[in-house]
Residue, then its C-alpha position, 0 to 999 in steps of 0.5 A: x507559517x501554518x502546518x496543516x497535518x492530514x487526520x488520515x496520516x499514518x498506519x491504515x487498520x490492515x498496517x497497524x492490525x500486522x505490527x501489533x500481530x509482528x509484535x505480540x509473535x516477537x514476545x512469544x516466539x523470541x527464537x526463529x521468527x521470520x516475515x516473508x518479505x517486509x510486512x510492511x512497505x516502511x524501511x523504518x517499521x522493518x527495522x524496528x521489527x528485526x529489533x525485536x527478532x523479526x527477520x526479514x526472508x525474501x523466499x521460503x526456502x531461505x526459513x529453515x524452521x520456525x515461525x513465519x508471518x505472512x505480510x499484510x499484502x498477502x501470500x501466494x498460493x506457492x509460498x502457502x503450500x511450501x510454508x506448509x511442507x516445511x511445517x512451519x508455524x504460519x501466522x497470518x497477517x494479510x489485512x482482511x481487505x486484501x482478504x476479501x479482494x482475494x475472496x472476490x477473484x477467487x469468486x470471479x474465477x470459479x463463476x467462469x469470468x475472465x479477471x482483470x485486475x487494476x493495479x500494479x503487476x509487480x506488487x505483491x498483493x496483486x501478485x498473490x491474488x492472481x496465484x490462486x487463479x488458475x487461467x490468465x490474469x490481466x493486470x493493468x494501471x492504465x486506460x490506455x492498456x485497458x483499451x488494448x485488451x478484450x473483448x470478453x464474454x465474461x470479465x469481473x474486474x476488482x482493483x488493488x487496495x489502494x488503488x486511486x478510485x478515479x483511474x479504477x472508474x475510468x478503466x471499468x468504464x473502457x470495459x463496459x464497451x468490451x465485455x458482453x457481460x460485467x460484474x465489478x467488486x470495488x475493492x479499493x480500501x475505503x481508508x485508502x480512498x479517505x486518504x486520498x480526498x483528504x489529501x487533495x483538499x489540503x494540497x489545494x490550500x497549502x503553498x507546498x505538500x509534503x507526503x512521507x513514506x516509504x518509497x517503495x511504498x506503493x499507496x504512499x507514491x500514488x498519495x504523492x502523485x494525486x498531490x502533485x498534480x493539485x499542488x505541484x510544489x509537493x515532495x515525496x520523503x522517508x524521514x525528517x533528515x530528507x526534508x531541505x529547510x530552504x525549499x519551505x522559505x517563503x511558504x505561507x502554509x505547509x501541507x502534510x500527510x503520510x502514506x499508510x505504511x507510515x509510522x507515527x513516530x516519522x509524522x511527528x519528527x518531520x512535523x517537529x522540524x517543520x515547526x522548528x523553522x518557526x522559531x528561526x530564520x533559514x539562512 
C-alpha cells in the first residue's frame, strides 16, 4: 500500500495568519476573549482555541464586553458597527484575500455595476461581502441560476475565495451573453486553486481519495467533490477515528489531502493510521 499526501494539505495562509493572531490575543488579553462565530471551519481548531480562552459567540449581542476577534471569513457591516457601539476591543483577522474580494465589490458597487457573486449564499464570507453593499446582490453556485438572471447594463462579477475556478469560468462565461458591459475580478484564492489541481492529479493515480476537514468546511466539501468525480471511491472525514480500515482492503495506493481549515496535527493522525494498516492484516 503507498500513501500519496498532497503538499498543499492542511491550513491556507489566511487560516494560519487567524490561529496565530486567536492565539498571540489569548496570551495578552486571558479574560473576555471572544471570536464572532468559529474563526475557522474546523470543530477540532475551535476547541483547541476555547482551551485557551477564546469563546465562541454566535451574535455580538451575546459579548458583553472585552475583546472580539473578527473571523477569517470576514464580518458584516451590521456586526462592525454594533462591535463598535458596545466599544469593544476589535481585533481583526478576516484573511486579506477575503479582504481584497470585499475591496472589489465594494469598488463594483460604487462605479455603478450590478454584482453578482458566485458562491454560496449562506456562507459567511459572502454574507459580509454583500452587506456593505447597498442594492441587491445576486448570488449564485450554478450556471444554470445564472442563466436565470439578467440581462444587465452594467454587471461586475467576483467569486467566494475558495471557489472552483471552472464553475466561476463557466457562469462568467453565461454573463458575457447577458450583460451589455463586463468587468470581472478573479478573486478566488490562488492557494485554494493550487489545492484543487493538486487534488485532482493524485485522485486520478490513486485507487481511493481520502479528503479531511471540517464538514461544515466549505472549500474542504468542494475539495471532496472535485476528487469524487475523478475518483469515485473518495471519502469526506473530520478525524482519524472516521476513517474504517476495511473500505482501504485491497487498495494499492491511497490518495490524501486535506481542506484548508484543517490542522496538521488531524493530517498526521489519519496518515499514522493509514500506515498502521501496513503493518497488519484487516480482519
Amino acid at each position: 500500500m503507498k500513501l500519496i499526501i498532497a503538499k498543499s494539505a492542511g491550513f491556507c495562509f489566511g487560516v494560519k495568519r487567524a490561529m496565530e493572531i486567536a492565539k498571540e490575543a489569548s496570551q495578552k488579553f486571558p479574560k473576555d476573549l471572544y471570536t464572532l462565530g468559529p474563526l475557522i471551519h474546523n470543530p477540532q481548531a475551535v476547541e483547541f482555541l476555547e482551551k485557551l480562552g477564546v469563546v465562541v459567540k454566535d451574535r455580538i449581542e451575546h459579548i458583553p464586553r472585552g475583546t472580539v476577534i473578527f473571523r477569517s471569513h470576514g464580518v458584516s457591516l451590521r456586526d462592525l458597527l454594533k462591535a463598535r457601539e458596545k466599544k469593544l476591543r476589535i481585533i481583526d483577522a478576516t484573511c486579506p484575500i477575503v479582504k481584497r474580494a470585499q475591496f472589489y465589490a465594494t469598488y463594483l458597487y460604487r462605479h455603478g455595476y450590478d454584482l453578482l457573486i458566485v458562491g454560496d449564499s449562506k456562507h459567511p464570507e459572502v454574507e459580509a461581502i454583500r452587506s456593505y453593499i447597498k442594492k441587491r446582490v445576486d448570488v449564485v453556485e450554478e450556471v444554470e441560476a445564472a442563466q436565470q438572471l439578467g440581462p444587465w447594463e452594467k454587471l461586475g462579477v467576483i467569486a467566494q475565495t475558495t471557489q472552483t475556478f471552472s464553475r466561476f469560468k463557466g457562469i462568467v462565461s453565461v454573463c458575457l451573453e447577458r450583460a451589455k458591459e463586463l468587468r470581472v475580478f478573479n478573486t478566488i484564492c490562488h492557494a485554494t486553486t493550487l489545492r484543487q489541481m493538486e487534488a485532482v492529479e493524485i485522485a486520478k493515480k490513486v485507487d481511493c481519495m481520502i479528503v479531511i476537514g471540517g464538514y461544515n468546511s466549505g472549500n474542504t466539501q468542494r475539495l471532496a467533490a472535485i476528487c469524487r468525480e475523478i475518483q469515485p471511491q473518495t471519502y469526506h472525514i473530520e478525524t482519524a477515528k472516521e476513517l474504517r480500515p476495511r473500505g482501504l482492503v485491497g487498495r494499492e495506493k491511497i490518495g490524501l489531502t486535506a481542506g484548508a481549515s484543517t490542522p496538521s496535527w488531524i493530517i498526521h493522525d489519519v496518515a499514522m493510521k493509514i500506515q498502521q494498516l501496513k503493518k497488519r492484516r484487516i480482519k
